[in-house]
N, C-alpha and C positions, 0 to 999 in steps of 0.2 A: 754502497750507499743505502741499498734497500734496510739491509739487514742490519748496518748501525741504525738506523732511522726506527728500524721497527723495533728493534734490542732496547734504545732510549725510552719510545715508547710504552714500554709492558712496564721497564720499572720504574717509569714516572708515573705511568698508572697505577701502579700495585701503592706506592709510597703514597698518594694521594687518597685510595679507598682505603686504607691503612688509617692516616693520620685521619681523617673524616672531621672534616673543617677548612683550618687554614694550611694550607699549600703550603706558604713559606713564599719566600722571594723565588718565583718561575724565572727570573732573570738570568739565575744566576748558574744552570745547569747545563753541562756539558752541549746537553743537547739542543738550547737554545741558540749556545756558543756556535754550535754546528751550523744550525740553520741561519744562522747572521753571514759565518762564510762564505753560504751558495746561493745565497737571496734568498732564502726561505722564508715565511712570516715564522715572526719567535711562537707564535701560540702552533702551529704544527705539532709539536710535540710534549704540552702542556699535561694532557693526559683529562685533570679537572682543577679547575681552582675558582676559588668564591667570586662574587664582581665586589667585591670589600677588597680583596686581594688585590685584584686589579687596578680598582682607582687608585689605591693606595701608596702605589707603585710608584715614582717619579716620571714630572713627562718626560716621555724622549726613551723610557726606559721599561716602559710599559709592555707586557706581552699583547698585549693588543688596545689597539688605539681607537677602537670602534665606541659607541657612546650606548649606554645602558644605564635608564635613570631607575632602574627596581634591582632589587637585591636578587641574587640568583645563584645559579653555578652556570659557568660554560666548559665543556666537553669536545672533547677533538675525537672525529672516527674517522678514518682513512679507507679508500678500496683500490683498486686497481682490473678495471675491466676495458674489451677494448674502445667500449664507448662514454663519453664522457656522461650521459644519463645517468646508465648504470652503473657508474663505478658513483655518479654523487648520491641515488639511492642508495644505494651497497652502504657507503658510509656514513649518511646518515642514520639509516638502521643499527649500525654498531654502534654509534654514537648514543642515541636513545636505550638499546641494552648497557652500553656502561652507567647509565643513568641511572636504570631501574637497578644494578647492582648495587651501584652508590648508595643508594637509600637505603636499600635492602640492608646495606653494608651499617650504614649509620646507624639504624633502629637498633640492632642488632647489639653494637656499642655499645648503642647508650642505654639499652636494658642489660646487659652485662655488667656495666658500671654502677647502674641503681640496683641491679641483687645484690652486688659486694658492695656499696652502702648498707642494704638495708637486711644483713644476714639474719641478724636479730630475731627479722618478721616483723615486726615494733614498727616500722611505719610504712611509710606510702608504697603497693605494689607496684611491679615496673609495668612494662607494655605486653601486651600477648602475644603468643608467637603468631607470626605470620602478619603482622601489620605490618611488617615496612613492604611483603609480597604483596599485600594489597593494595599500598597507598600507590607501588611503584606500577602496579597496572593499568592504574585508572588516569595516570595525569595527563594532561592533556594541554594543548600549547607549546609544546617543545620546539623552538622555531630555528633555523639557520641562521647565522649573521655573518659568516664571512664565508668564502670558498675558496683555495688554493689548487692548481694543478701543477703539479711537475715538468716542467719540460724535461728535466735529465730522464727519470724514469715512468712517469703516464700515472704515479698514483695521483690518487686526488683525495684532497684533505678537506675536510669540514668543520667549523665550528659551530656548536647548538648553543643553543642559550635555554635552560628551561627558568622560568620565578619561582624565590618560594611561595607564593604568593598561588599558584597554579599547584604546588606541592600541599600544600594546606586546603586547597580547592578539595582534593582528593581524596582526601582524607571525609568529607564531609560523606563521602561514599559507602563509606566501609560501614562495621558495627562497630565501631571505636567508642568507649565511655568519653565521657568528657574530659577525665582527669588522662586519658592515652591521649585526647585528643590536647589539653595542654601543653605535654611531654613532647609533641612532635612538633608543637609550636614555639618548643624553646631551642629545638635540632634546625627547624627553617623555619626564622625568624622574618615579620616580614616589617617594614616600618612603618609608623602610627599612617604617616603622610599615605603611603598605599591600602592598606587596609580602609582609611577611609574611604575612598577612593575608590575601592571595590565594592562598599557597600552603598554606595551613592546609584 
């Protein structure tokens, strides 16, 4: 069980920092299939997916059913130690480094995509290297919303939630131009209703 669990895992991760955005339907993956079998919560092995994904989803069919009024991502990290402390440290720590890869991963993208737009030279340059390393150090907020443990096998699973909202925070950090800083606001988008709201 471990090792199907963790196998599901790596490649619903990988497919997710991969695609970098929308997830797709998390309903519909073997591994969810799995975890509905043994009582699992379906987000267990989600890996990442948007909360646009989420609401999106039909009730009843949702990978998680928790309530999140800000656009975000949430993240699943898992550990297995013999006390339940440290295994929900352990996995939140994982959980926040797939974060900071996600980003890392995004920026990455999406300045790859704007050089082969803009081969030319001829218009808007992309982002500098090492911005999404920076953005993804500094954020801050990252919080838990759900926590599962195992009775079959002792791991213990996590979901984080970070905002983009808190991603764009971070960004204010860095040495980013304005026009980088733009570009990151069109990768984590936040909504008019929250942005105001943050500067209130």
């Amino acid at each position: 069980m471990k090792r199907s669990i963790g196998m599901a895992l790596a490649v619903v991760l990988a497919g997710a920092l991969v695609g970098c955005g929308s997830t797709g339907s998390a309903t519909k993956t073997s591994a969810v299939a799995q975890n509905r079998e043994n009582n699992i919560p379906d987000w267990c092995d989600i890996g990442a997916i948007t909360t646009v994904d989420v609401k999106s989803q039909p009730e009843g069919k949702r990978v998680w059913e928790g309530f999140i009024n800000e656009d975000g991502m949430l993240f699943t990290g898992t550990s297995n130690f013999g006390d339940r402390n440290t295994s929900t440290s352990t996995a939140e720590l994982n959980a926040k480094a797939d974060i900071a890869r996600y980003i890392e991963q995004c920026v990455a993208t999406y300045q790859k995509q704007t050089n082969e737009t803009n081969a030319d030279g001829s218009t808007t340059r992309g982002l500098s290297q090492g911005v999404g390393t920076a953005v993804a150090k500094k954020i801050s907020g990252i919080r838990r919303v759900d926590r599962f443990i195992s009775k079959e096998d002792g791991y213990t699973y996590v979901l984080m939630f970070v905002s983009n909202k808190n991603i764009q925070s971070a960004m204010k950090d860095t040495s980013m131009s304005d026009y980088e800083k733009k570009l990151l606001e069109e990768i984590f988008p936040v909504a008019e209703s929250e942005a105001s709201t943050s500067a209130e």
